[in-house]
Biotite code that builds the C-alpha atoms (Angstrom):
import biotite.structure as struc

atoms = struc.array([
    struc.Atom([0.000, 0.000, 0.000], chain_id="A", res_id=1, res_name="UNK", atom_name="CA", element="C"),
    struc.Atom([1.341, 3.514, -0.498], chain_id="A", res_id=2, res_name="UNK", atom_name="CA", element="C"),
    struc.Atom([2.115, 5.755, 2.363], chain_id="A", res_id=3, res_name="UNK", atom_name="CA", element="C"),
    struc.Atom([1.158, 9.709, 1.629], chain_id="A", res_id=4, res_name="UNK", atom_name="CA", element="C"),
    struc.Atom([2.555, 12.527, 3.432], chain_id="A", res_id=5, res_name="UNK", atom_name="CA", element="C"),
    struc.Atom([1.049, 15.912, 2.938], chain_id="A", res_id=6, res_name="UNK", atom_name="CA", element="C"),
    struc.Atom([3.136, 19.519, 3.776], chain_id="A", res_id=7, res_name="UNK", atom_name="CA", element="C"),
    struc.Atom([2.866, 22.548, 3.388], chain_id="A", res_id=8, res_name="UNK", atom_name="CA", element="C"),
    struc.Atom([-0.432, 23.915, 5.029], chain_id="A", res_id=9, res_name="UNK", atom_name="CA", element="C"),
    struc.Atom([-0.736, 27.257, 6.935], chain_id="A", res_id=10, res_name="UNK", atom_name="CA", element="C"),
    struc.Atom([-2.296, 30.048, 7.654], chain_id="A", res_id=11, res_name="UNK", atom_name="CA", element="C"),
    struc.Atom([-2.778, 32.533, 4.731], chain_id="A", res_id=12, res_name="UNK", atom_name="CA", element="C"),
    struc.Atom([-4.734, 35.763, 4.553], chain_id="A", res_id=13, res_name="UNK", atom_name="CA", element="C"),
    struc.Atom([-7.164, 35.994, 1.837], chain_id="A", res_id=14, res_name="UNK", atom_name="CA", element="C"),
    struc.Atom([-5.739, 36.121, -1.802], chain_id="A", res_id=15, res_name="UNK", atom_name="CA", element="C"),
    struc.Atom([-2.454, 34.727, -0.772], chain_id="A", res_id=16, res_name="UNK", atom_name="CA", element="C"),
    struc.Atom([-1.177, 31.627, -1.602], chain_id="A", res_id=17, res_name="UNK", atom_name="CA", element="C"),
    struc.Atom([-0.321, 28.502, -0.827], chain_id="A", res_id=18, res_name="UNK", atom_name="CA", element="C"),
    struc.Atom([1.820, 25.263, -2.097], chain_id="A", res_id=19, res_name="UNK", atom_name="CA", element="C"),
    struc.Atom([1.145, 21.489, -0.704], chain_id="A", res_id=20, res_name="UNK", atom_name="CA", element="C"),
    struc.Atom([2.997, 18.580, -1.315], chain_id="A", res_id=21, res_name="UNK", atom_name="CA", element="C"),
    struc.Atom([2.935, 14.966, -0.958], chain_id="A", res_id=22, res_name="UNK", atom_name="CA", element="C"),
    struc.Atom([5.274, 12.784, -0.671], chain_id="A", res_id=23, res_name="UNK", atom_name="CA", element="C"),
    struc.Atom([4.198, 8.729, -1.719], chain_id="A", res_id=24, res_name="UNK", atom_name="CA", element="C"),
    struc.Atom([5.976, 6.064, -1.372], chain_id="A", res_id=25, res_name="UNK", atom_name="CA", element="C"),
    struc.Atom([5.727, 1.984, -0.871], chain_id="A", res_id=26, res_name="UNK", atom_name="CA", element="C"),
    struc.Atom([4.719, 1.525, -4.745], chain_id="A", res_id=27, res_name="UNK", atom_name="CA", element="C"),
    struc.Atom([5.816, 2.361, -8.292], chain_id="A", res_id=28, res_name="UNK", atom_name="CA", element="C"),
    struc.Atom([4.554, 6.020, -8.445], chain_id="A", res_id=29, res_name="UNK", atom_name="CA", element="C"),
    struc.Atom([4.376, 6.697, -12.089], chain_id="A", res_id=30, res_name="UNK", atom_name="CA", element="C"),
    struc.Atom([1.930, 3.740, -12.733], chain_id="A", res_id=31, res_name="UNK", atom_name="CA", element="C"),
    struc.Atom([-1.259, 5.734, -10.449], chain_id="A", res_id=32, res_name="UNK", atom_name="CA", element="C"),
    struc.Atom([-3.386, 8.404, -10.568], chain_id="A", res_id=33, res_name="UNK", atom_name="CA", element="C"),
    struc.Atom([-3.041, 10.930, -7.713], chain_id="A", res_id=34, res_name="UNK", atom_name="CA", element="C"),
    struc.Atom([-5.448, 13.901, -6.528], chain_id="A", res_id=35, res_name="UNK", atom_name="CA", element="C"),
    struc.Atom([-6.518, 15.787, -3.356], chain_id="A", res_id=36, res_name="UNK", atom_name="CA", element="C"),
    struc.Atom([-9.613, 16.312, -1.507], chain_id="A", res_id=37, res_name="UNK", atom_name="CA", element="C"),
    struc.Atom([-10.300, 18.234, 1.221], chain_id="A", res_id=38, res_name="UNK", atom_name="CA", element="C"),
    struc.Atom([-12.776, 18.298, 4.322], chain_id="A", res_id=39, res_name="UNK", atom_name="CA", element="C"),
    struc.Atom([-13.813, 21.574, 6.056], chain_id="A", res_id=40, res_name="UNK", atom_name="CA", element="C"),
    struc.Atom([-15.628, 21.343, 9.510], chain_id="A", res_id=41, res_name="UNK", atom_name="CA", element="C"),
    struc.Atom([-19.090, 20.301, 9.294], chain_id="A", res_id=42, res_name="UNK", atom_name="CA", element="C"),
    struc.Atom([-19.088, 19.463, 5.146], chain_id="A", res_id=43, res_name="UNK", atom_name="CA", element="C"),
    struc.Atom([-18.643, 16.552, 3.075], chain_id="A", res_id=44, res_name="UNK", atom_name="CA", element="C"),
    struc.Atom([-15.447, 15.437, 1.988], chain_id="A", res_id=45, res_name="UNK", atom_name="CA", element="C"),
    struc.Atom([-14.783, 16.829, -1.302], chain_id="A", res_id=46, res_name="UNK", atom_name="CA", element="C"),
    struc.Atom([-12.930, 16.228, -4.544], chain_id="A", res_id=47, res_name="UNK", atom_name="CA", element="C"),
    struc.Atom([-10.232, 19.415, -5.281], chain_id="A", res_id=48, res_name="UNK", atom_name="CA", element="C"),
    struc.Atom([-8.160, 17.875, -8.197], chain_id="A", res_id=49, res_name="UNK", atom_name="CA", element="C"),
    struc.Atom([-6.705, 14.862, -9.946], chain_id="A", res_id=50, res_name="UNK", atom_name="CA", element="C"),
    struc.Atom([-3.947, 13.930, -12.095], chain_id="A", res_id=51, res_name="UNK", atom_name="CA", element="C"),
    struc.Atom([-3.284, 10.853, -14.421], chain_id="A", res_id=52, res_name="UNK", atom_name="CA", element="C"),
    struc.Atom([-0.402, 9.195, -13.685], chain_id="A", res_id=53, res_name="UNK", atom_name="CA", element="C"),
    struc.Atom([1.437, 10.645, -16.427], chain_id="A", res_id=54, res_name="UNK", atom_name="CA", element="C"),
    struc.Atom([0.186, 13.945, -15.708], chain_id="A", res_id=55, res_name="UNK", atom_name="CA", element="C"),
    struc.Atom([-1.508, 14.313, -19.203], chain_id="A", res_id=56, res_name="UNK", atom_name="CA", element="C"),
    struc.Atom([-4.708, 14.597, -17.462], chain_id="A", res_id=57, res_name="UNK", atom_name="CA", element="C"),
    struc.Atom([-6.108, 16.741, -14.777], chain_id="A", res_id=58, res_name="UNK", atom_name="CA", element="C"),
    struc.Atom([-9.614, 17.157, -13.141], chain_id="A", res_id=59, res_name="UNK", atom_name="CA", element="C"),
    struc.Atom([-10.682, 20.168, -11.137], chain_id="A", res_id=60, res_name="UNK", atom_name="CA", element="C"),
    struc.Atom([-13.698, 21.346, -9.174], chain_id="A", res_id=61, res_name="UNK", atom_name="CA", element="C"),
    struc.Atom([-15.725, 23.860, -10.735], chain_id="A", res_id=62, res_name="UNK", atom_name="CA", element="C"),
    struc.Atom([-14.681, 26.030, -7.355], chain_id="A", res_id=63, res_name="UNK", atom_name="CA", element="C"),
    struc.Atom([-11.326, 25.642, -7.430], chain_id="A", res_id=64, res_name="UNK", atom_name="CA", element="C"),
    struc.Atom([-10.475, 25.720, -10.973], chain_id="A", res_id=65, res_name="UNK", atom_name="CA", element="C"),
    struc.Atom([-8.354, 29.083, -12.525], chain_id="A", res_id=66, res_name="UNK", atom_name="CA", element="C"),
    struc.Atom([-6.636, 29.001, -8.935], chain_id="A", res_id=67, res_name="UNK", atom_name="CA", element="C"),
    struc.Atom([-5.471, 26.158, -8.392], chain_id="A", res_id=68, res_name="UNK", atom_name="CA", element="C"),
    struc.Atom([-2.726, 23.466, -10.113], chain_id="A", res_id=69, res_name="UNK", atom_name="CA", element="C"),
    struc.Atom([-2.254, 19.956, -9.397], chain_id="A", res_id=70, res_name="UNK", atom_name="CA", element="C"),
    struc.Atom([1.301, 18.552, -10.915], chain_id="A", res_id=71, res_name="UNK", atom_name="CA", element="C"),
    struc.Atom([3.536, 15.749, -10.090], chain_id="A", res_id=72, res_name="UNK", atom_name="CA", element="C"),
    struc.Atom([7.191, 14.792, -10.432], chain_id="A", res_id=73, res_name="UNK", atom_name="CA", element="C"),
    struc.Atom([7.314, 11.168, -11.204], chain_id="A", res_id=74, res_name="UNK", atom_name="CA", element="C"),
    struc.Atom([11.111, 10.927, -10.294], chain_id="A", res_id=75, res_name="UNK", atom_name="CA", element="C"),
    struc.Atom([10.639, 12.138, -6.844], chain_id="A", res_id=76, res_name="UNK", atom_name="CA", element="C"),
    struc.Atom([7.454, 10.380, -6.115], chain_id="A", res_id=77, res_name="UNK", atom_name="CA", element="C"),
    struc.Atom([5.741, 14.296, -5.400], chain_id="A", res_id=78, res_name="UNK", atom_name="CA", element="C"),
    struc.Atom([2.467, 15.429, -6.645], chain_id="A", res_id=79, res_name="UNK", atom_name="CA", element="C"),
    struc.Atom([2.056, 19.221, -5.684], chain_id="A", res_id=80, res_name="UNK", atom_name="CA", element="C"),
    struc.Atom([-1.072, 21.343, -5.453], chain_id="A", res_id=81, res_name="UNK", atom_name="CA", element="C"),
    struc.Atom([-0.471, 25.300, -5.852], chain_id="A", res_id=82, res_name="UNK", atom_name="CA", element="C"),
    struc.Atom([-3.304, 27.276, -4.371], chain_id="A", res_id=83, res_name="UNK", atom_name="CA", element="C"),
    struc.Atom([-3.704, 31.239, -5.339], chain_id="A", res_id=84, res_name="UNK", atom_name="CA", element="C"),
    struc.Atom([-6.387, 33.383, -4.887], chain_id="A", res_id=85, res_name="UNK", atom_name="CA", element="C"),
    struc.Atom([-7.280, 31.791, -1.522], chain_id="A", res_id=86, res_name="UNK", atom_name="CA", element="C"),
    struc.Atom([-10.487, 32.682, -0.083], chain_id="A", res_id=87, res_name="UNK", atom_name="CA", element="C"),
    struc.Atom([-12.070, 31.820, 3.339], chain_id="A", res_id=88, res_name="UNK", atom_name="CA", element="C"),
    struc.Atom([-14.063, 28.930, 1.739], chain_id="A", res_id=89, res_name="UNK", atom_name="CA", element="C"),
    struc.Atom([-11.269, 27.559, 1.296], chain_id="A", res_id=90, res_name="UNK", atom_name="CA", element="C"),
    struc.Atom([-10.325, 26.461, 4.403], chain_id="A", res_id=91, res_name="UNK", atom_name="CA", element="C"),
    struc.Atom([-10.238, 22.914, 5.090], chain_id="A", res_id=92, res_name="UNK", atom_name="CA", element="C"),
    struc.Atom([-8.075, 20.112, 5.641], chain_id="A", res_id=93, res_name="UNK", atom_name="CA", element="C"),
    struc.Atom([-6.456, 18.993, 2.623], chain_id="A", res_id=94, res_name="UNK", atom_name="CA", element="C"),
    struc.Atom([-6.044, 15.020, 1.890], chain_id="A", res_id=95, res_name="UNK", atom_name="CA", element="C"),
    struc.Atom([-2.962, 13.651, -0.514], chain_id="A", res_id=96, res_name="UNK", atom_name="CA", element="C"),
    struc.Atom([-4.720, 10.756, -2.647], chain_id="A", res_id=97, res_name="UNK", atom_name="CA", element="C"),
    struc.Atom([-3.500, 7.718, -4.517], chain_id="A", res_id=98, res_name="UNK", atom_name="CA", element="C"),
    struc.Atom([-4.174, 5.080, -6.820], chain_id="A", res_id=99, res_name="UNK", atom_name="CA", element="C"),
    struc.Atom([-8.159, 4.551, -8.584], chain_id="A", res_id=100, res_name="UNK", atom_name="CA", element="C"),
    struc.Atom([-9.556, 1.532, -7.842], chain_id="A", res_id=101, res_name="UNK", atom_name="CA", element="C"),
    struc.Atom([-11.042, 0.907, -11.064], chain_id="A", res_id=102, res_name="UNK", atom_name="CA", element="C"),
    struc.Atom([-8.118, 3.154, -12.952], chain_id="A", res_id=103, res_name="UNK", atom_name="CA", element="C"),
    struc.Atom([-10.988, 5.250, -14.752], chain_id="A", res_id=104, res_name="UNK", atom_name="CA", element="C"),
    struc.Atom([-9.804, 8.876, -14.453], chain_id="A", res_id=105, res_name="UNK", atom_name="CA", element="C"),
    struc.Atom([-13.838, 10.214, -14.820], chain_id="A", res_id=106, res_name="UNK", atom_name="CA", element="C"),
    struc.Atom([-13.765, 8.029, -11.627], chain_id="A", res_id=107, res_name="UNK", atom_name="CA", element="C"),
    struc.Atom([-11.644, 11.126, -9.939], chain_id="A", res_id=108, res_name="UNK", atom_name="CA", element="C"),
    struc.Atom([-14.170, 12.961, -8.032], chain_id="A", res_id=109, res_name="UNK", atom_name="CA", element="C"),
    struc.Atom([-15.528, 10.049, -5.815], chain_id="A", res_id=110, res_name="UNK", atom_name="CA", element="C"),
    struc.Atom([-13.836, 9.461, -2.253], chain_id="A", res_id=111, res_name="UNK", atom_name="CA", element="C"),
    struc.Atom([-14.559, 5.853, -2.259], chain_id="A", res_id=112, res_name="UNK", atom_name="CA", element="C"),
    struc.Atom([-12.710, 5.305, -5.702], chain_id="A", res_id=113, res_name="UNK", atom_name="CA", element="C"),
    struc.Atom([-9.010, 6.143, -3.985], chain_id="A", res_id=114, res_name="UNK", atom_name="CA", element="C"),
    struc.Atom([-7.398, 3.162, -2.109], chain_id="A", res_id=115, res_name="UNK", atom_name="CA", element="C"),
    struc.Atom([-4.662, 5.471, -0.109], chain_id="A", res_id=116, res_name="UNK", atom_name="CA", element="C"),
    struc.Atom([-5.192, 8.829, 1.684], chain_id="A", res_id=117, res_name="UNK", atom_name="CA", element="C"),
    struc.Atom([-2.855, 10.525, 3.567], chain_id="A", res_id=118, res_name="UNK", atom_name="CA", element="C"),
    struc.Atom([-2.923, 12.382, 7.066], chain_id="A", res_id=119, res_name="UNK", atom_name="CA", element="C"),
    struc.Atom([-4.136, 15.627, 6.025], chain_id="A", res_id=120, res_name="UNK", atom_name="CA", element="C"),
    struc.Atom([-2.618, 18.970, 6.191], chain_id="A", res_id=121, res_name="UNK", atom_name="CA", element="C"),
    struc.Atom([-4.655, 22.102, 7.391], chain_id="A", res_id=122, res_name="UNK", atom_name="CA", element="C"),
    struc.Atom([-5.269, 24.977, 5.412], chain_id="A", res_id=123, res_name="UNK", atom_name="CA", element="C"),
    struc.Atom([-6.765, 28.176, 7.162], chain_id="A", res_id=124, res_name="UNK", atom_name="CA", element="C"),
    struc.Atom([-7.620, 31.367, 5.393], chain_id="A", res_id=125, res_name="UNK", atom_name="CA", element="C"),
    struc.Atom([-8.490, 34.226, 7.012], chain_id="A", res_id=126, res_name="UNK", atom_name="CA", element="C"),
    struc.Atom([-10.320, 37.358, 5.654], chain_id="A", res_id=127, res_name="UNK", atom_name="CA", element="C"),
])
């Protein structure tokens, strides 16, 4: 199973940015999908962004999408997710994700379709 480790959460005022990493390791990288989700207090887990596993695909939510990037760097085993234009909404706790179950990218946006899921980092914006 692969072992995520997220970094790089914070505190940012409003239209600041932010960058988060991951760090996976335990299983060939470049052969899985990654993404994040994140979780504020009281909501639904939600889907933020995916990326193929060679990166020539990406899925974002409609709310996030113009401000924020999902990439990856195969030979360090690092999928990164810069954040600008940060507003209070969102602030939430930010989940690393690995691997589709069923290896359909369209398959991106539902929580149950990930087999890995790291710690979480927090992200707080203020306003």
């Amino acid at each position: 199973q692969v072992q995520l480790v997220e970094s790089g959460g914070g505190l940012v005022q409003a239209g600041g940015s932010l960058r988060l990493s991951c760090a996976a390791s335990g299983r060939t990288f470049s052969s899985y999908a990654m993404g994040w989700f994140r979780q504020a207090p009281g909501r639904e887990r939600e889907f933020v962004a995916g990326i193929t596993s060679s990166g020539g695909r990406t899925d974002y939510a409609d709310s996030v999408k113009g401000r924020f990037t999902i990439s990856r760097d195969n030979t360090k085993s690092m999928v990164y997710l810069q954040m600008n234009s940060l507003n209070p909404e969102d602030t939430a706790v930010y989940y690393c994700v690995s691997e589709l179950k069923q290896k359909i990218p369209a398959k991106m946006v539902v929580p149950t379709e990930w087999e890995s899921w790291g710690q979480g980092t927090q992200v707080t914006v203020s306003s």
